[in-house]
C-alpha positions as CSV (number, residue, x, y, z in Angstrom):
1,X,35.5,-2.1,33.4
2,X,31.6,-1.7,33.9
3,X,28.7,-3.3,32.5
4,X,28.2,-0.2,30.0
5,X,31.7,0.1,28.9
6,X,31.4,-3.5,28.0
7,X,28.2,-3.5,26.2
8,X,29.2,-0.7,24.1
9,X,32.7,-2.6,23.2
10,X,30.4,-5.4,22.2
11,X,28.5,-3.7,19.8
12,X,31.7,-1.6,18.3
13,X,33.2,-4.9,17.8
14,X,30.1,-6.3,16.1
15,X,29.8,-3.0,13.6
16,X,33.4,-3.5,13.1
17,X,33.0,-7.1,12.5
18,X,30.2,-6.2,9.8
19,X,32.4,-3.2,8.3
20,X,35.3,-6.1,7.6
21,X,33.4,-8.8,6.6
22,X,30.3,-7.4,4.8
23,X,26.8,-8.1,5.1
24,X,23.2,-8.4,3.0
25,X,24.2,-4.5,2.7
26,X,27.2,-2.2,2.9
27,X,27.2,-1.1,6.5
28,X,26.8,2.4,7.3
29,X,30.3,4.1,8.4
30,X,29.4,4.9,12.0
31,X,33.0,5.4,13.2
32,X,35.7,7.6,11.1
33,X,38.9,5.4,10.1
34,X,40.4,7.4,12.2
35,X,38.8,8.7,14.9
36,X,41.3,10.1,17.2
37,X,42.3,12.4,13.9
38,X,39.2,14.6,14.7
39,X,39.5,17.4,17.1
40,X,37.2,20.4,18.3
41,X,34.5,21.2,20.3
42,X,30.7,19.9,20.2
43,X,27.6,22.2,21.9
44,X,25.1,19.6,22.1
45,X,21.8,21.0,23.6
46,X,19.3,18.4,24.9
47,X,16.3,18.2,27.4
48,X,18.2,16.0,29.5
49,X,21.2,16.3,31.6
50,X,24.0,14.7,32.7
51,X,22.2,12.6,35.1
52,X,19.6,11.6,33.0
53,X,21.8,9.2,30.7
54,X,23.7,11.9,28.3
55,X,26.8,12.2,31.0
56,X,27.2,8.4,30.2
57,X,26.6,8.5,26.6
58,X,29.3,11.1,25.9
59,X,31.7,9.3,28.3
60,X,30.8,6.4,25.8
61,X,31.5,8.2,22.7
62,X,35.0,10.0,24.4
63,X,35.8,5.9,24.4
64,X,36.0,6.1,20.6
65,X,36.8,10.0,20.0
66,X,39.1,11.1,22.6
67,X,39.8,14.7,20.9
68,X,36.3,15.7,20.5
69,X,35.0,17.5,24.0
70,X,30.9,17.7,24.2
71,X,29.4,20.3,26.3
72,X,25.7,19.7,27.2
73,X,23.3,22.3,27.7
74,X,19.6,21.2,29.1
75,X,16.8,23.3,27.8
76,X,13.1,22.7,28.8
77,X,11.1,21.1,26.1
78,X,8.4,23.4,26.7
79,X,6.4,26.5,25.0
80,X,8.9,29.2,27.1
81,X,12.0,26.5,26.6
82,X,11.9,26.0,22.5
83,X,11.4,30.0,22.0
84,X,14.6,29.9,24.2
85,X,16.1,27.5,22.1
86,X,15.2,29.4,19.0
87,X,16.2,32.8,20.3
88,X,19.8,30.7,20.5
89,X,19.6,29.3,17.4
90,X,19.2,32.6,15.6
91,X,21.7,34.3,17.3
92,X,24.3,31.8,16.3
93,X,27.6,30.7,17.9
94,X,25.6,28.6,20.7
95,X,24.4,25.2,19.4
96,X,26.2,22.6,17.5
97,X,24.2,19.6,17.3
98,X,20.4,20.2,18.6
99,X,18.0,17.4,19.9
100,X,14.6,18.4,18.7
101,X,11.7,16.8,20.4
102,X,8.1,16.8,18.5
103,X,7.3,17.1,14.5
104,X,6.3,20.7,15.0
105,X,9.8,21.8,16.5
106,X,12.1,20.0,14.3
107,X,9.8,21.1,11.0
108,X,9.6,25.1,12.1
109,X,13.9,24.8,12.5
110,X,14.4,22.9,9.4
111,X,11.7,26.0,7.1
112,X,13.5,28.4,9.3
113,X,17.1,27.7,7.8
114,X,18.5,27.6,11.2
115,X,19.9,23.4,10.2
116,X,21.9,22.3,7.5
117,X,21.2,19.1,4.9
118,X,22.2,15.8,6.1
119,X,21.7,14.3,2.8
120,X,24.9,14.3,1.1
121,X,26.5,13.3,4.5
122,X,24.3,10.0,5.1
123,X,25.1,9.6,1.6
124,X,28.7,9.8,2.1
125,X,28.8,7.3,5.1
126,X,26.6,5.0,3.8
127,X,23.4,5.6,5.7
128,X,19.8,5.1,5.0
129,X,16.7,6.2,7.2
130,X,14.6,3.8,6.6
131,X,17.0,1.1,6.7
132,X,18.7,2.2,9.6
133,X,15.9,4.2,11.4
134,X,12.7,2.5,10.2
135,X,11.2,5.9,8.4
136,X,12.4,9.4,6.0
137,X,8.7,10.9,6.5
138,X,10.7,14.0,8.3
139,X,12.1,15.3,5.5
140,X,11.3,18.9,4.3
141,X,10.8,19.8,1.1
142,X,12.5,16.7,0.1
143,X,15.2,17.8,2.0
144,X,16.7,15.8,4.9
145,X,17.8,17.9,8.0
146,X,17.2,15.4,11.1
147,X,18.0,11.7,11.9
148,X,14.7,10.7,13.6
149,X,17.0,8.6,16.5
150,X,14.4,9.2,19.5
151,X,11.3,7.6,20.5
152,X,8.2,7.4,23.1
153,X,7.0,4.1,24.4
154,X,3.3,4.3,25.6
155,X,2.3,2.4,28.0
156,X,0.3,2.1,31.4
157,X,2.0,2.1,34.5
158,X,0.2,0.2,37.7
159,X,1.0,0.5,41.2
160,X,1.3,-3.7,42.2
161,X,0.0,-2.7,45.3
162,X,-2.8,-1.3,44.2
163,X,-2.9,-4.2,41.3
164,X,-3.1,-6.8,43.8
165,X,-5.4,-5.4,46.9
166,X,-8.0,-5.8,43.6
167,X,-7.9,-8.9,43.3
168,X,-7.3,-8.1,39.3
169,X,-4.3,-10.9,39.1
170,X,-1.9,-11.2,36.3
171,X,-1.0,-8.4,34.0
172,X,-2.6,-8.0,30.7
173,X,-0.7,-8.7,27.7
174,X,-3.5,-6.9,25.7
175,X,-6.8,-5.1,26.8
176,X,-9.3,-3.0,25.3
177,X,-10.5,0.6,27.1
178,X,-13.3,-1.2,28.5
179,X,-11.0,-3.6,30.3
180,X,-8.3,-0.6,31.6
181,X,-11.5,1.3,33.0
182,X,-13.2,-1.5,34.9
183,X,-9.5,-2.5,36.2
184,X,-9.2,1.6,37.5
185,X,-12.8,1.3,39.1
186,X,-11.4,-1.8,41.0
187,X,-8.0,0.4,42.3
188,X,-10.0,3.4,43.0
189,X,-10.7,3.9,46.9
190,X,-10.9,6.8,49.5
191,X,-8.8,10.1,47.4
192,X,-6.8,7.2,45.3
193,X,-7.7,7.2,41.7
194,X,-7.9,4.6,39.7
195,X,-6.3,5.8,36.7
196,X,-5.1,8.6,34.7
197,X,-3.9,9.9,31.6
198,X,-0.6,11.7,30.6
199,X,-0.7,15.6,31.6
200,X,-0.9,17.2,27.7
201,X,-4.9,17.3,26.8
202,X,-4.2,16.0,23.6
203,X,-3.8,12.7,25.1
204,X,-7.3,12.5,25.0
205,X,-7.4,11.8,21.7
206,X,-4.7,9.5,21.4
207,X,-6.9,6.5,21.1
208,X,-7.8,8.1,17.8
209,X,-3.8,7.5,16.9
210,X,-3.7,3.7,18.5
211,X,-6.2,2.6,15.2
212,X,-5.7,5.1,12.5
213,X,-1.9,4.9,12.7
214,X,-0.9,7.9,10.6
215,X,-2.0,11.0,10.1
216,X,-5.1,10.8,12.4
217,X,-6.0,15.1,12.8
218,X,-6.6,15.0,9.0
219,X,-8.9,13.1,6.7
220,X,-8.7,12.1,3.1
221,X,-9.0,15.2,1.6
222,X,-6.6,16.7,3.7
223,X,-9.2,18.2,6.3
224,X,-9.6,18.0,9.9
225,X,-10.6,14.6,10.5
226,X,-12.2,15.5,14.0
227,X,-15.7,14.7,12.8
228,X,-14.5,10.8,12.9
229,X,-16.7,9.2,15.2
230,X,-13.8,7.7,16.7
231,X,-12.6,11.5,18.3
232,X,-16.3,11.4,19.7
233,X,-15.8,7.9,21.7
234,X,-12.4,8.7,23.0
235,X,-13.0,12.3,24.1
236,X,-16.3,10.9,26.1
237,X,-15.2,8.0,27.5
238,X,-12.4,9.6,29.4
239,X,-15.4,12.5,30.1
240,X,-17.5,9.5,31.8
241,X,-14.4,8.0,33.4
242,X,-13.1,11.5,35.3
243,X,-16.4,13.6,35.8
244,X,-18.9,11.1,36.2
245,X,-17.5,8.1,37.4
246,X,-15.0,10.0,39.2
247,X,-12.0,6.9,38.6
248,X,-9.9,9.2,36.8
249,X,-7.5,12.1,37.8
250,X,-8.6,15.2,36.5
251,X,-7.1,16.3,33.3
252,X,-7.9,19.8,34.5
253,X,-5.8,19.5,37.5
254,X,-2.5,18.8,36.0
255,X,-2.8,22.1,34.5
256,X,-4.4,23.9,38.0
257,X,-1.9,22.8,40.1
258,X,1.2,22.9,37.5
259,X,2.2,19.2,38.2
260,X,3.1,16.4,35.6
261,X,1.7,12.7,35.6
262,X,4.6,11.1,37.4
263,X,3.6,13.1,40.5
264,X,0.2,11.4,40.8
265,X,1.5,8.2,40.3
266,X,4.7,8.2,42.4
267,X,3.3,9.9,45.9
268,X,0.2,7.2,44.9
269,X,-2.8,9.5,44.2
270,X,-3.3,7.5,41.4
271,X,-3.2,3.4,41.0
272,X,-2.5,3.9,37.5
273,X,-1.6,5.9,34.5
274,X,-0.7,6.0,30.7
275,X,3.0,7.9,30.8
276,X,5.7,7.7,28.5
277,X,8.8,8.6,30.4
278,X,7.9,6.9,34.2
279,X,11.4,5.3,34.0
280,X,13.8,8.8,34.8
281,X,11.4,9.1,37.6
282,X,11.1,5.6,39.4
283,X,15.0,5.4,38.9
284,X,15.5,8.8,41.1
285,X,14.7,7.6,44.4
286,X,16.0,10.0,46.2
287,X,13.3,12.4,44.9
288,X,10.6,10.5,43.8
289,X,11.0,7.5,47.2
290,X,8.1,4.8,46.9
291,X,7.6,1.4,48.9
292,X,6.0,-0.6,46.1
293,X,6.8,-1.6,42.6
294,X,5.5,-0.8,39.3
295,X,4.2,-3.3,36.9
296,X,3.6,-2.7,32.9
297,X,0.6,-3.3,30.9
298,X,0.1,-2.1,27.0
299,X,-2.0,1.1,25.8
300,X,-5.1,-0.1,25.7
301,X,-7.0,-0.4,22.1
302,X,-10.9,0.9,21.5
303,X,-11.6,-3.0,20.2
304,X,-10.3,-6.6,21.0
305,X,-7.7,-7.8,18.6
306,X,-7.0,-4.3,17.0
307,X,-4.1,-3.2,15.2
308,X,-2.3,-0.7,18.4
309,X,-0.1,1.7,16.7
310,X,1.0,3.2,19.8
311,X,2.6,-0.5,21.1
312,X,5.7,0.2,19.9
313,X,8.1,2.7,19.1
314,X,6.6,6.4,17.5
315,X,9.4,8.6,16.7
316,X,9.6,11.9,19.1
317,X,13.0,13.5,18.8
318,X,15.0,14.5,15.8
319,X,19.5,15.2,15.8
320,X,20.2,18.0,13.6
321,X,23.2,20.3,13.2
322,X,22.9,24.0,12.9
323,X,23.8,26.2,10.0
324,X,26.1,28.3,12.7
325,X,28.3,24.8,13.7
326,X,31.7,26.0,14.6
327,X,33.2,22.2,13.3
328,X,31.0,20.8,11.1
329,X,33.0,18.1,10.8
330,X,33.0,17.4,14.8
331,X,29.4,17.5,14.8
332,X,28.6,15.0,12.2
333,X,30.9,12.6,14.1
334,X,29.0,13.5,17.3
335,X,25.7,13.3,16.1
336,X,26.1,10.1,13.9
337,X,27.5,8.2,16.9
338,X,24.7,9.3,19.0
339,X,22.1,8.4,16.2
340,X,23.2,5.0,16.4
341,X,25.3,3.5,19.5
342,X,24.8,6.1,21.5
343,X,20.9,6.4,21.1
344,X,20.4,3.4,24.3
345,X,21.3,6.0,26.6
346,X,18.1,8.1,25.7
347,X,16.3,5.3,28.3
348,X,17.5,6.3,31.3
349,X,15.9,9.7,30.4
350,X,12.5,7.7,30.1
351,X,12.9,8.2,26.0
352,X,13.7,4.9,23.7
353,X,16.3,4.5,20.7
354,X,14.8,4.0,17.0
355,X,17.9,2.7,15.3
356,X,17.6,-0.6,14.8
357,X,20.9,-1.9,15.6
358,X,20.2,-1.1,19.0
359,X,20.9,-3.6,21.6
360,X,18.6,-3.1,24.0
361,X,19.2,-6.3,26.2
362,X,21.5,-4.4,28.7
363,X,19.3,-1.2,29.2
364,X,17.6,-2.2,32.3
365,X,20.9,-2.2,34.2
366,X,22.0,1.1,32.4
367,X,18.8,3.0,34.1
368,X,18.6,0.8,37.4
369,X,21.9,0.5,37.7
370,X,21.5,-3.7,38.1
371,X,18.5,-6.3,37.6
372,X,18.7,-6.5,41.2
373,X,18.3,-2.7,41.6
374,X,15.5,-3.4,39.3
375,X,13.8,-5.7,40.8
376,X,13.3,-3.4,43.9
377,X,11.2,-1.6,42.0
378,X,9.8,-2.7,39.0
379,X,8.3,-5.9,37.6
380,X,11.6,-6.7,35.6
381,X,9.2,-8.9,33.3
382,X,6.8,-7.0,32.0
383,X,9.0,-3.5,32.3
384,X,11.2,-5.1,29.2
385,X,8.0,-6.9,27.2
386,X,6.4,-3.3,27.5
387,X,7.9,-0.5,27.4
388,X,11.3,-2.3,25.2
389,X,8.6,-3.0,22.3
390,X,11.0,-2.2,19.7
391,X,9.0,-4.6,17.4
392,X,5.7,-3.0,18.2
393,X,3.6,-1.1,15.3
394,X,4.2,2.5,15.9
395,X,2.1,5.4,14.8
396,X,3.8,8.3,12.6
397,X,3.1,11.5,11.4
398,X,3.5,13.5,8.0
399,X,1.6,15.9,7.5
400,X,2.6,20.0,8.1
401,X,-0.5,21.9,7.0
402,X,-1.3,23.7,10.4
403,X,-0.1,21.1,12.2
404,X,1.0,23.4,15.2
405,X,-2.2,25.2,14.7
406,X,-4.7,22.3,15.0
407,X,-2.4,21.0,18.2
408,X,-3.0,24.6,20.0
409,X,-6.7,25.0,18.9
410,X,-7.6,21.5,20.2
411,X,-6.2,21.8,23.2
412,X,-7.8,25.2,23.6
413,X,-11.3,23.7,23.0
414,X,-10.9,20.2,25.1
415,X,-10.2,22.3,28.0
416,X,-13.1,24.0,27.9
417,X,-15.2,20.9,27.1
418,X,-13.4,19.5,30.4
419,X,-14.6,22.7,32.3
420,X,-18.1,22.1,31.1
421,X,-18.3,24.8,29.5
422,X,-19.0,23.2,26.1
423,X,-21.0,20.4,25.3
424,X,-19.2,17.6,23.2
425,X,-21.4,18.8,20.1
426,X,-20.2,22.4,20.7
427,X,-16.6,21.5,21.0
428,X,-16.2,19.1,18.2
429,X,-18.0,21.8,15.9
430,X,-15.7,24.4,17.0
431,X,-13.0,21.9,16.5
432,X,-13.9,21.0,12.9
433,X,-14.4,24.7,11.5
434,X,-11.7,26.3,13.6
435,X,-8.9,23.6,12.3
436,X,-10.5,23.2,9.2
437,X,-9.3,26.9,8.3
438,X,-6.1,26.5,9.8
439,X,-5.2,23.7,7.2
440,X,-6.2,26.1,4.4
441,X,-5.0,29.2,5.7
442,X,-1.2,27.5,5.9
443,X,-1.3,26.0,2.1
């Protein structure tokens, strides 16, 4: 029997071991009495595949439901990819259980009928999001049709190699922007960058999200909050970092050249980058081959000793069942398993687990394979005190008024501002009138 097989037993017995003897609270029913009584087939579409930790996850769950056969389909979590997904979901008869993956995608499915209420089935077995999952703000209308079971950890990821030749010595356990950007003019020589950020333009304003916490596009009356001086500091000092400074790898090339962060940092254009999802990619060595080892430092925060809301856990991906489920009862089993047990396996797709029964001591070896695979490749120590911040304060979001909107219009303007062809008074004034009519125009 293998090291997954037996962590997974472990924890079944612990749940079951709960179930019988009862704790501060009734334990959720995450397993059917009996489970070999369900039958039927489950279409589970993901952005993952097989490879990427879901082949092992319903292996897993087969353990406990033998009769129940999951098909995986991958789709591209992408503009092109979720009309694709949406196109299916219409039509019917194609999706069972779907893995949404940001606010706007699983909100837009939920107002477009295409998911069912989960509410009187959490009910009936006992569970409680907030409890179980650490937050209900993805509710609509009041009505629950997602478990919020997926999460991004943020972090920076730094070639060692590049690290050490700097003379920059231990890791940081905390460090401001000031601190990351003098570290990246250290690692920066010949065409190496220093440092970059992740490929999506928002994540220049990210920052913004590591103090506010929640909410951060809107304000207190329920406005675009991009007039906060705070969008101002982050959006220039990554400006002075990339186009003056020239430390940083061009935002505008991700999009030129149609490449993603890991690319950078795996061939070692870069030193170092902030990435969420760097551990599918180091794991793959046959693709991605590199001859040092990554180390792991926390997102940095605009001040010292600041509240950093992106240090732990923010919730990305959403489980819902569609309102055309062949087996309803098939799917609930499915995607309740997968919500809780089953959720580890989102790591070796670079993604983390939210439930918070997860044991997450044995997921390095589930995406290396060993420690000693590992080891080869990653700084073991700070890989699991990073990116495994399960503890960490995480931001969240909850508001829908134009939320898709602001995202496209912001990205839209920053681009050009990156292009020079705005100034960073022209941009944040487009920014604040364009977004600012969005909200309204969607209440």
């Amino acid at each position: 029997m293998n090291n997954r097989k037996i962590r997974f037993i472990g924890v079944l017995a612990l749940m079951v071991a709960l179930l019988v003897c009862g704790s501060a609270f009734a334990a959720p029913k995450i397993v059917e009495d009996d489970p070999a009584s369900i039958s039927g087939t489950v279409r589970f579409w993901t952005a993952f595949n097989a490879k990427q930790g879901m082949g092992d996850m319903v292996a897993a769950f087969n353990e406990v439901y033998p009769n129940i056969e999951v098909t995986i389909t991958q789709y591209s979590n992408t503009g092109d990819g979720n009309i694709g997904v949406d196109t299916a979901l219409m039509a019917g008869g194609q999706i069972d259980v779907i893995q949404n993956f940001g606010f706007t995608n699983q909100s837009r499915r939920a107002a477009a009928g295409l998911l069912i209420p989960l509410d009187d089935l959490l009910a009936k077995d006992g569970f409680d999001l907030v409890r179980e999952w650490g937050s209900d703000a993805y509710k609509y209308n009041g009505v629950t049709y997602s478990i919020p079971m997926g999460g991004l950890s943020y972090y920076v990821a730094i070639n060692l190699d590049a690290w050490n030749e700097a003379g920059l010595g231990e890791l940081p356990t905390a460090w401001t922007w000031d601190e990351y950007f003098e570290a990246c003019r250290k690692m920066t020589k010949g065409s190496r960058y220093g440092g970059t950020d992740y490929h999506t333009i928002m994540y220049a304003v990210y920052p913004v999200y590591q103090v506010l916490g929640q909410d951060a596009l809107y304000n207190e009356e329920g406005l675009s909050n991009v007039d906060n001086p705070l969008f101002r500091k982050a959006i220039e000092q990554k400006f002075k970092a990339e186009v003056e400074e020239e430390i940083w790898f061009p935002l505008t090339r991700y999009r030129s050249e149609s490449i993603q962060t890991q690319i950078p940092l795996m061939d070692g254009t870069v030193a170092s980058g902030i990435i969420c999802n760097l551990t599918r990619f180091i794991r793959d060595t046959e693709t991605y081959p590199i001859d040092w080892k990554f180390g792991f430092a926390p997102y940095p925060t605009m001040e010292p000793g600041q509240d950093n809301y992106l240090a732990g856990v923010p919730i990305y991906s959403h489980l819902a069942i569609t309102r055309t489920a062949e087996n309803q009862e098939a799917a609930w089993a499915f995607a309740k398993w997968f919500a809780t047990h089953g959720a580890v396996y989102l790591t070796a797709a670079g993604h983390m687990p939210t439930w918070r029964g997860t044991d997450i001591s044995g997921a390095t070896e589930l995406i290396f394979g060993s420690i000693e695979n590992a080891e080869k490749l990653i700084d073991v120590e700070s890989f699991e005190r990073v990116v495994f911040n399960m503890d960490g304060l995480a931001y969240t979001e909850t508001i829908l008024d134009g939320y898709s909107e602001i995202h496209s219009i912001m990205q839209e303007v920053l681009l050009r501002y990156y292009n020079q062809e705005l100034t960073l008074d022209e941009a944040l004034e487009e920014m604040k009138e364009r977004c600012d009519e969005a909200i309204l125009d969607a209440r």
